[in-house]
C-alpha positions, 0 to 999 in steps of 0.5 A: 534464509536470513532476512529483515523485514521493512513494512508499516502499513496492513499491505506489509501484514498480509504480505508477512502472514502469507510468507508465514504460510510458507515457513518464510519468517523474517529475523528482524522487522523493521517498522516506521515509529508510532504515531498519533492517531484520531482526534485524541491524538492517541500515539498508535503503533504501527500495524507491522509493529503489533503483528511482529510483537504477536509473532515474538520477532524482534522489531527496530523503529528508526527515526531516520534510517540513515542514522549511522547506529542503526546502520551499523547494527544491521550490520552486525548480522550476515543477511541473504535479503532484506525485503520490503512492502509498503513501508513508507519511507526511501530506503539509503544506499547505505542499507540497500546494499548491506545483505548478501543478495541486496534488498527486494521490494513488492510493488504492485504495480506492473513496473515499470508502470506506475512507479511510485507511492500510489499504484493501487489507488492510481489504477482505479482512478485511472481506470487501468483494468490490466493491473499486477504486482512486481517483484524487484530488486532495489537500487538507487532510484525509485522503484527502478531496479531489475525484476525477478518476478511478476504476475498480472492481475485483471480487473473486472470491477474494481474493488475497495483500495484496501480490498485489492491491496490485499489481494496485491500483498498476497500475490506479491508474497507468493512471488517471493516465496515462489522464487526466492532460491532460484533467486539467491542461487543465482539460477534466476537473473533479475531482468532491467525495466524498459524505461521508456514504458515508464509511468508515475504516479503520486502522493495520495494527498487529503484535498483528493477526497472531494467529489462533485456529485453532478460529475460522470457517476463512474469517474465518481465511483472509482474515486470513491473505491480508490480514496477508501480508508484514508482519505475518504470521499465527501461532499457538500450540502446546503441545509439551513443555511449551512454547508454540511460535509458528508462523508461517503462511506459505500457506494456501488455502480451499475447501469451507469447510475451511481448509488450512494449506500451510506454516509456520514453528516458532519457530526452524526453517525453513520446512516443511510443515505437515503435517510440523510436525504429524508432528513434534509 
């Protein structure tokens, strides 16, 4: 099989290292550009860029993937697939239809539910219990091609984003490497999304990240597993007559009683919240 790679982000990287597993190793991976990171603005590559140059694997950043020289190179090799998990930006007609057997993508979701740039993080806070990854093959509208392959996963308690994430890439890349030849020799029939069925979900964006602590502890909870890593959760305290911003770093929910373990003050280091609360 010959086949490129698009991804970005960690859900790409465990999807690369478990198809890895499988002797399933892309020729080409393609990665969205560098980007400043942190108060320093340190330019930082992308985590799939790092893992295909460990990997020794020839690796493109596009600018803009409609660019007709980057086209035109894709087009130079005779590809089975192309593949992509989690890379962030909509990929053109002009290279979804450019590999032999089109281009696939790993959603997880149970599509046609929840299509869209969120569905992790949106199951948690909408508190969809009965979750799952999707294999299918792209077309031009999002997220609405036929699927080959899906699998569902059942929550008991929700995970840290990142933490299901994880486990969605695994489950994802194992549905890949499961049926891909029946794919491309044409025994597997890729089937059409029920439209009707379909739900969306949303940008995660930064203002999400606040919570009101005097608001129901398990909507408050699942906001805080599912705005883990970016963009966080805080709140605000009132100390000395200034408004401090803290940032919840883990917290657990049982009994109905939500319980902040740890946080970060405005300024300061990580701490335990109880101590925060001694401090204030």
């Amino acid at each position: 099989m010959k086949f490129a790679f698009f991804g970005t982000d960690e859900f790409a990287v465990h999807v690369l290292e478990t198809l890895k597993t499988r002797g399933i190793i892309p020729s080409l991976v393609i990665a969205t550009p560098d980007k400043p990171k942190g108060r320093k603005l340190i330019l930082t590559p992308p985590p799939v860029k790092v893992w295909a140059q460990q990997q020794h694997i020839e690796l493109l950043q596009p600018e803009q993937l409609k660019d007709a020289a980057f086209v035109e190179q894709l087009q130079q090799y005779e590809w089975d697939f192309f593949l992509v998990a989690a890379y962030g930006k909509i990929i053109p007609e002009s290279i979804i239809n450019i590999p032999a057997h089109g281009t696939l993508n790993i959603h997880p979701s149970l599509l046609p539910l929840l299509r869209g740039p969120s569905p992790v993080a949106t199951a948690i806070l909408s508190n969809t219990k009965q979750t799952g990854v999707s294999l299918m093959k792209i077309d031009e509208k999002m997220d609405h091609g036929p699927i080959i392959a899906q699998q569902t996963l059942a929550i008991t308690d929700w995970p840290e984003r990142d933490e299901l994430e994880k486990d969605c890439a695994i489950i994802g890349a194992t549905l890949l490497a499961d049926n891909i030849s029946n794919y491309l020799t044409g025994i597997l029939v890729p089937k059409a999304q029920d439209d009707t069925r379909a739900t969306y979900c949303h940008m995660i964006t930064k203002d999400m990240g606040h919570i009101d602590l005097t608001n129901d502890p398990y909507t408050n909870w699942r906001k805080i597993q599912a705005l883990h890593g970016w963009p966080g959760t805080w709140f605000f305290v009132q100390h000395n007559e200034k408004q401090i911003r803290v940032s919840i770093r883990k917290a657990h929910y049982q009994d109905n009683v939500l319980t902040i373990e740890t946080v970060v003050p405005e300024g300061k280091k990580e701490m335990l919240y109880s101590d925060f609360l001694r401090g204030i």
